[in-house]
N, C-alpha and C positions, 0 to 999 in steps of 0.2 A: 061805638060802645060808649055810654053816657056814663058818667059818673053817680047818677041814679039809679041805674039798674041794683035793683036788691037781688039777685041772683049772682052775681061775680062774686067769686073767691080768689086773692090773686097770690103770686109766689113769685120772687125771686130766683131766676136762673143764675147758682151761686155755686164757688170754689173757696175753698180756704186754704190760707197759706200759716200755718205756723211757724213765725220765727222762732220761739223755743218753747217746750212743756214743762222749764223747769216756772218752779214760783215760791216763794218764799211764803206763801202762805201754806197751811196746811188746814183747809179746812174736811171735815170727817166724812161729808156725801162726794166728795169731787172724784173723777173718775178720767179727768184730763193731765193733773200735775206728773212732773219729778224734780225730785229735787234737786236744789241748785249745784251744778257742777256735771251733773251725773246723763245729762244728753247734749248731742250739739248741737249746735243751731242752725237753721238756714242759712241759705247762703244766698248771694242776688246771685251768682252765676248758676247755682240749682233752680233757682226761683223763674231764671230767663227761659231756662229749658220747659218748666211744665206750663209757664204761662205760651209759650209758642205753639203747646199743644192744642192748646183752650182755644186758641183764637180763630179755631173754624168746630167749633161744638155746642155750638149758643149759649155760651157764658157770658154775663154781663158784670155780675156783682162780683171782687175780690173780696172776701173777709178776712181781714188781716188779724189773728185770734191768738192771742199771746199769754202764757203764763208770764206772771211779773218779777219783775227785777225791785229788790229793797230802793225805794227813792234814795238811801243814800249809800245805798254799794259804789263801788270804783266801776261797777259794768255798768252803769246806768245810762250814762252820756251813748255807749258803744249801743245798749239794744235800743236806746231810742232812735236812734241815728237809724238800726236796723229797721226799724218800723218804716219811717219815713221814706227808705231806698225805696223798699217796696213797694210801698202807695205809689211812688213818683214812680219805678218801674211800669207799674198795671195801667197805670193811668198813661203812659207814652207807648203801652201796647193795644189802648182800644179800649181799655176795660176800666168799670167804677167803683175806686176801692172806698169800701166800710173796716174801719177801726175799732175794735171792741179789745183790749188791752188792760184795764181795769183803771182804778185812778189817777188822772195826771195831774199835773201842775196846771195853771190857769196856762202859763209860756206852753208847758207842750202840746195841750191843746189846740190854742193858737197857731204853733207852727205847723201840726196834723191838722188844721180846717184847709191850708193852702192844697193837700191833697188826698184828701175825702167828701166825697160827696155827701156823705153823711157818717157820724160815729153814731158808739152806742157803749151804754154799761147797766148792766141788771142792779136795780135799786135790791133785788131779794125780797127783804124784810127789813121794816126799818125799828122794829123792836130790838132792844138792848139786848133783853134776856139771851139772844142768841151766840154772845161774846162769850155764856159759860158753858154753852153747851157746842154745839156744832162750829163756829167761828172762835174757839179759845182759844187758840193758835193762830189767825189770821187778823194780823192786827192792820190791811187795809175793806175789812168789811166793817169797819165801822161806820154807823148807817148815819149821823152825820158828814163824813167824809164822802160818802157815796152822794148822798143829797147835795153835797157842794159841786158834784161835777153835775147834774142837771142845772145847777142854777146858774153855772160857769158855760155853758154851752146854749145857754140861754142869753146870757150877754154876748157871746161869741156870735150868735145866731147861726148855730150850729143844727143842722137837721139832725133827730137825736132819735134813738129807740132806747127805752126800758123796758124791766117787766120785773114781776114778782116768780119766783120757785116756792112752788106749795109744797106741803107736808115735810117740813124741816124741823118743825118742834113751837110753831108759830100756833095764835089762836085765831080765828075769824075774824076777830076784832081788828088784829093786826093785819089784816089784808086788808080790809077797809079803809083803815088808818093809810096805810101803803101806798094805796089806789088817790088817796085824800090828796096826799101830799103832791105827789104828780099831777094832780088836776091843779093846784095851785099853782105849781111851776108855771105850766101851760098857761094857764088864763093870764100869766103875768108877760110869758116870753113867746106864746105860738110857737113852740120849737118841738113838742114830743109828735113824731107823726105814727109811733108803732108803741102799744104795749105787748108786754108778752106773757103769758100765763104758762109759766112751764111748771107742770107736776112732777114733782119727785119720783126717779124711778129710777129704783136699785140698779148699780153695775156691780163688774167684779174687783173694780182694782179698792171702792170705798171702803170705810170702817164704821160707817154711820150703820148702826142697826137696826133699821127700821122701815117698815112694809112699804110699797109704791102709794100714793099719793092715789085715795079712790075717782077713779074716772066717774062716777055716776055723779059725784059734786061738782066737778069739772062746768056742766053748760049752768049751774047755780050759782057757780061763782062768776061765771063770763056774765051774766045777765043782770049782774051786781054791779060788775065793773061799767059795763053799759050804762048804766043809772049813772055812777059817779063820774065817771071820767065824760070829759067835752065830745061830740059827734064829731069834729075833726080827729081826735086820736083812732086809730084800728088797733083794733084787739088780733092778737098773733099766737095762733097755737101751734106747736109743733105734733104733729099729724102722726109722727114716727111714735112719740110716750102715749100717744090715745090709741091702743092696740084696737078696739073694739069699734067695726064700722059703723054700726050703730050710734054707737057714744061720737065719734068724728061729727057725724051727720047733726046730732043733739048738740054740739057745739057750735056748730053754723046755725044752727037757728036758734041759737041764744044770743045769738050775737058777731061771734069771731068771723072775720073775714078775710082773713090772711096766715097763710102757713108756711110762713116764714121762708129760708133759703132753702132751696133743692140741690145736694151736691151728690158726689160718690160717698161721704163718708160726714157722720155727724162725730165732729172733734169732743163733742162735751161730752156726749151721751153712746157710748163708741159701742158698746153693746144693744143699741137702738139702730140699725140700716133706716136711710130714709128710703122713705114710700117715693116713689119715679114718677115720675110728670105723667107717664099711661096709667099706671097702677092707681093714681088720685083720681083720675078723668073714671075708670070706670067704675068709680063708690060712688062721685060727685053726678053723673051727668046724669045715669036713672032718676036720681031723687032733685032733680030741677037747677043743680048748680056747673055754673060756666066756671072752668079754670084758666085763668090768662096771666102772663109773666107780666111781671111788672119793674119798674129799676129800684134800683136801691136808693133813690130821693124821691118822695113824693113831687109831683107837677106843683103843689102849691107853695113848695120851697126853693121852686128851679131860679126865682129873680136872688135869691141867697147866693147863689152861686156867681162868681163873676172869673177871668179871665182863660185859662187852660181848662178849668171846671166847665163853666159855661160851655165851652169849645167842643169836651168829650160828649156832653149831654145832646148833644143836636144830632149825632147818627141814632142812637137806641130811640130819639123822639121821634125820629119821621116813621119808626119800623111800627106799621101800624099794627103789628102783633101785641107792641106793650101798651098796656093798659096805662090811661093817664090821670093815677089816682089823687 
């Protein structure tokens, strides 16, 4: 399988593990949080249990997927610690954990590269204007702040995923602009190997009141992003908010070439079921496209990786199932 073939779509055979749903932010679309105090949180001895199930069910990627802790609460030390068990659990059971947690410190970064094969955090939108409207409460989406952990993962040489969430109260301009700025990162640090284009799409538990993000702009805006962003990034649509097979199919051929993790349960968008590895294969293969899993680091980030890292990556490398994008 050539890394030129234009016909591969690839995915992720992926789990998540939430250490907690609480987060101190309160932004008005999110359909993941609760608030602080009010659920508990993982535990490694639970975490041992479901990852021992995983490990004959062709799971590869751990996504470790966290509501956040205030940087300076008294629990902050305690769930990061929790994050980190974790990654170091998955990874001494076989498996390659991705971090997406929201903003860290430059340190916790650092000490989350030693057991992540790759992180990631959604840049959104990097317009202000959304501080008064949908992010007024959430005082870690400030889109400097978000922009400092790409550049901070960048010096880290951290394998990295972004992406934008459409239809949040944002103009076109600002997607562009969005799209801009991650191509600059890139050009300066070769670190983003996934963008992600996720459309807003209403759940029950939000207060944001407003319609789902139109699918029909969907493959217009991918083939924008195509233009702007560098041919080393992939474009990553989530397969589950694009209902319409039709519009899936007009997304691959704008462009998008990756649909992102395949699990039992999508944590963000919980009123969204993912589409299953057979259910994708039979929309994709009538209309000329191959579906093949792939890990969760790109092959051109794998000399990034050195000691236990390096180490995990060499069983999933020889399985000539995964695509080595």
């Amino acid at each position: 399988m050539s890394p030129s073939s234009q016909n591969i779509v690839t995915y992720s055979a992926a789990y998540t593990l939430v250490p907690t749903y609480e987060c101190f932010n309160r932004c008005t679309y999110c359909n993941f949080r609760t608030d602080p105090g009010k659920s508990s949180w993982l535990t490694i001895a639970d975490s041992k249990s479901i990852l021992q199930q995983l490990q004959n069910q062709n799971v590869c990627e751990i996504l470790i997927l966290s509501g956040e802790v205030h940087p300076l609460s008294s629990r902050r030390e305690a769930w990061f610690k929790l994050i980190y068990d974790l990654c170091a659990l998955a990874l001494s059971m076989g498996f390659l954990p991705h971090t997406n947690a929201g903003p860290l410190s430059f340190t916790e970064m650092q000490k989350l590269k030693n057991v992540n094969v790759s992180m990631g955090l959604m840049l959104e939108q990097l317009t202000p204007k959304l501080l008064n409207t949908v992010h007024r409460h959430a005082p870690s989406k400030l889109p400097q702040l978000r922009l400092q952990q790409l550049q901070w993962a960048g010096e880290l040489q951290i394998p990295f995923t972004t992406g934008l969430l459409l239809g949040i109260g944002e103009t076109e301009e600002d997607w562009w602009e969005s799209l801009a700025a991650i191509s600059d990162l890139h050009h300066r640090y070769q670190h983003i190997q996934e963008v992600i284009l996720q459309p807003h799409s209403p759940g029950s538990q939000q207060t944001f009141d407003a319609e789902a993000f139109n699918p029909l702009r969907l493959p217009e805006v991918i083939a924008k992003a195509r233009e702007i962003l560098p041919a080393d990034i992939t474009i990553q649509i989530p397969p589950n908010l694009v209902k319409d097979e039709g519009w899936l199919l007009a997304c691959l051929d704008a462009g998008a070439r990756d649909l992102g993790g395949i699990s039992p349960k999508d944590e963000v968008n919980p009123d969204y079921p993912h589409l299953q590895e057979q259910t994708l294969r039979e929309i994709l293969q009538p209309a000329g496209w191959e579906l093949i899993p792939r890990l969760p680091v790109y092959n051109q980030f794998s000399s990034w990786l050195v000691g236990e890292l390096a180490a995990a990556l060499r069983t999933p490398l020889e399985d000539a199932n995964f695509y080595r994008k």
